[in-house]
Residue, then its C-alpha position, 0 to 999 in steps of 0.5 A: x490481492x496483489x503480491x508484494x514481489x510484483x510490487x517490489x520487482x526489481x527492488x534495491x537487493x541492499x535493502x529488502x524491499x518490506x524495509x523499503x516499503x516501511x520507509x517509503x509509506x512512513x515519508x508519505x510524501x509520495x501518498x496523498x492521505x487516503x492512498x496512504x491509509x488504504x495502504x497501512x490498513x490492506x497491508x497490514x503495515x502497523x497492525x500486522x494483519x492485512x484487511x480485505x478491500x470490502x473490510x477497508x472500504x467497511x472501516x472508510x464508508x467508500x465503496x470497495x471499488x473506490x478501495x481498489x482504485x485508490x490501491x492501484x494508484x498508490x502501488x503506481x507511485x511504489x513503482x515509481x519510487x522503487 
């Protein structure tokens, strides 16, 4: 699982950066729906409990390699964005 310091590495000190996810993943514009989804449901976003990539892929009926690949480019687009 990929820690959210590397995700938010030089992240806006103003807001923390869980505050700047939240945000950034309930515009979901920058996600198309499937990134967006895998992110909320791995991270725990609404829930508060984070799932394994073979759980999410379990929930979904993909492959848990189709997770991590769709994972990777949605935490590409976080990048961008912060």
């Amino acid at each position: 699982m990929i820690s959210r310091s590397f995700i938010c590495e030089g992240a806006d000190k103003t807001m923390g950066c869980d505050e700047r996810i939240f945000e950034f993943l309930d515009e979901k514009e920058e996600l198309d729906e499937r990134q967006y989804e895998i992110m909320v449901l791995r991270y725990g976003i609404k829930s508060g409990v984070p799932l394994a990539q073979r759980e999410v892929a379990s929930l979904l009926k993909i492959s848990r390699s189709y997770v991590s690949r769709i994972e990777k480019s949605a935490i590409e687009k976080l990048r961008e964005y912060f």
